[in-house]
N, C-alpha and C positions, 0 to 999 in steps of 0.2 A: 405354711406360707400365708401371711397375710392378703387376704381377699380384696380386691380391690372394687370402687364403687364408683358408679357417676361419672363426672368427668375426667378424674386419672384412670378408670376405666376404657373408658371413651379413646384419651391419649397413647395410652399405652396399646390398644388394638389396633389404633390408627400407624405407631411404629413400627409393629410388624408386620402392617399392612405393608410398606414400604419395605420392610426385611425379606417381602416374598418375593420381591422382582424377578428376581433371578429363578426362582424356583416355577412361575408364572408363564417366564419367560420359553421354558423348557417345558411346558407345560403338556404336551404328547409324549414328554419320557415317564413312564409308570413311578422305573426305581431313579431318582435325583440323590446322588450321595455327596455329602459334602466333606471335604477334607481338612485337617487343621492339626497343625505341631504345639507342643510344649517344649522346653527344654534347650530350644539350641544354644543359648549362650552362659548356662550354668557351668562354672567348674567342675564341678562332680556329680553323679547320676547319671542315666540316662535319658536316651530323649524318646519321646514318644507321640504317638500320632494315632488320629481319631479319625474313626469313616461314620457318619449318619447319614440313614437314608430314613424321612418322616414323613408319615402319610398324607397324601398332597390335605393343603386345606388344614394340617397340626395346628392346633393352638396350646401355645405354652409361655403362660405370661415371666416376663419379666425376660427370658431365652435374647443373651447380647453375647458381645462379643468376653473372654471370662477373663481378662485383664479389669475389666469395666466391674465386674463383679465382685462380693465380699463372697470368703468364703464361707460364709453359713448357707448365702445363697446360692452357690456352686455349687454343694453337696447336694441341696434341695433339687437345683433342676438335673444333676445327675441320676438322680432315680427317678426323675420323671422322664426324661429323655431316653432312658433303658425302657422303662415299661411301655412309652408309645411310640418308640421308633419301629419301621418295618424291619429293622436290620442294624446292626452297630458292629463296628470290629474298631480293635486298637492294637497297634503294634509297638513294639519295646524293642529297642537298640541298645546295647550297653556302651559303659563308657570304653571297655576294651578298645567294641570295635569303631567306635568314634573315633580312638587314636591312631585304625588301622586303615581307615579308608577317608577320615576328616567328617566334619557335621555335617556339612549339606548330601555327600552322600549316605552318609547314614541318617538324617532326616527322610531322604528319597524311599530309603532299604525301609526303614518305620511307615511312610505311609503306603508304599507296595504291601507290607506285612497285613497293617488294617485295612487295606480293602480284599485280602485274602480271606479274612477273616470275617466275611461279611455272608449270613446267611440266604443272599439271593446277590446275583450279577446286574451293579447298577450298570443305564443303559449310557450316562454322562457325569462326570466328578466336575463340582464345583471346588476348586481350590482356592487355597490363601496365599494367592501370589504365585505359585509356582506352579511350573508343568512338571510333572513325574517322568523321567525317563523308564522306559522300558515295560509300558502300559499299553494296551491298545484300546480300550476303553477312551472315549473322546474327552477331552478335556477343557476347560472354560478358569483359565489364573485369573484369580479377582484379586489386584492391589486393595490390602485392606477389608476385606472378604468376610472377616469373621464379625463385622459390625455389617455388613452388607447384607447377608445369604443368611436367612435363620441353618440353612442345611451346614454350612460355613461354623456358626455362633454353635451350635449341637454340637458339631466336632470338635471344637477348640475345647469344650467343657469336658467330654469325657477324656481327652487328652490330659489337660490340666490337671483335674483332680484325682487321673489314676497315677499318675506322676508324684503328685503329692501324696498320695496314700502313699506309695514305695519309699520317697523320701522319710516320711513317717517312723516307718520301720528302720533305715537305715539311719536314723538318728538313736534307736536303740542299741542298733551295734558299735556305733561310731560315737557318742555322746558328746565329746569335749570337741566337736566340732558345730554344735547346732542348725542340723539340717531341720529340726523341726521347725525353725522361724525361719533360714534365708532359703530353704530346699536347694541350696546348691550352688544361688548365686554367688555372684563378689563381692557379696559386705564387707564395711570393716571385719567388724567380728568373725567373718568367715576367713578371712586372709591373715587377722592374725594368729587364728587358731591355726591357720595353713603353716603358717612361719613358726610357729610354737613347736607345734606336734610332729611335721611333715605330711605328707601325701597319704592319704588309705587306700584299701584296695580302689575303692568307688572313684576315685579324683579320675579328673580327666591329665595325662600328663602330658599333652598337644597343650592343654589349654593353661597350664600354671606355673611354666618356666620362667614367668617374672617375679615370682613370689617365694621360690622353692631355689636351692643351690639344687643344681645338678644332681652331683653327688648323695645329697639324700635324698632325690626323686629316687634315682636306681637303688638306693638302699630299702629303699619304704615302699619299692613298688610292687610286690608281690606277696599274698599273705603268709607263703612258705618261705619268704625270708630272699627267693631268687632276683 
């Protein structure tokens, strides 16, 4: 990662001086975890959700919100955000069970998963907007959160990019669909390889009823042919 000098030094300390607020704010909590989704409005794949909890006072230049960011730079602060978080968990919902309970609750079921998965019990979740049902751990929904909360901007990153690595893969099983450029969303190219080929196991079939006749949803919706 290019090292930064002087005055975009300066700058850029000074922004996430501002990204701490919240983190400042809560500032007699030891463990501060932030929470943040990938995935909810892709057609295919699953959605996933990221817990960071970072050692009060972390510094990690460039750590935004990872819509904001190119992916070379996402990967980069992914392993930096692993090696100096106190704790990380990330949870995987599939697309099955999206079609069985709809995205927001399975975004919920995802970020319950990743704070299970978290090696120490944060004391307060900083969220992206949302309050988690079925949590007792207090919670703080920040509209916008993941450009706000560096704990917020941590999680959306490992969110994102372990999402993408999955999509990754599933573009080697699935090829003549290109998950590896839209990961899933509604591109042209994604929709009309939808309309070409039909549905794979991965599609979401809640989400492509505009795109798919019926009838080949349920013919193409099972890899055993059911």
């Amino acid at each position: 990662m290019r090292q930064l000098k002087g005055e975009k030094l300066e700058a850029e300390l000074a922004r996430l001086q501002v990204m701490r607020q919240y983190e400042e704010q809560y500032g007699g909590c030891e463990f501060i975890c932030g929470i943040d989704e990938a995935g909810r409005g892709p057609l295919a794949g699953p959605v996933v959700a990221g817990a960071a909890i970072l050692p009060a006072g972390c510094q990690i230049l460039y750590l935004n919100d990872s819509k904001k960011l190119s992916e070379k730079r996402r990967e980069e602060l992914f392993a930096e955000i692993r090696e100096k978080a106190v704790a990380y968990g990330v949870g995987i919902v599939s697309p099955e069970r999206i079609d069985e309970i709809n995205i927001l609750q399975a975004t919920y079921e995802a970020m319950r998963q990743a704070v299970s998965h978290l090696a120490v019990t944060p004391q307060i979740l900083l969220n992206d907007a949302v309050t988690i049902p079925q949590v007792t751990i207090p919670q703080v929904p920040i509209i916008k959160g993941d450009a706000k909360s560096v704990s917020i901007a941590a999680a959306s990153i490992l969110a994102k990019v372990t999402r993408d690595h999955m999509m990754l893969e599933y573009d080697k099983l699935y090829p003549e669909y290109g998950f590896a450029k839209h990961k899933g969303y509604g591109t042209a190219a994604h929709i009309a390889a939808l309309r070409a080929f039909g549905p794979c196991p991965i599609h979401r079939r809640t989400f492509i009823g505009n795109f798919v006749h019926p009838q080949r949803t349920d013919a193409a919706g099972d890899e055993d042919g059911k």
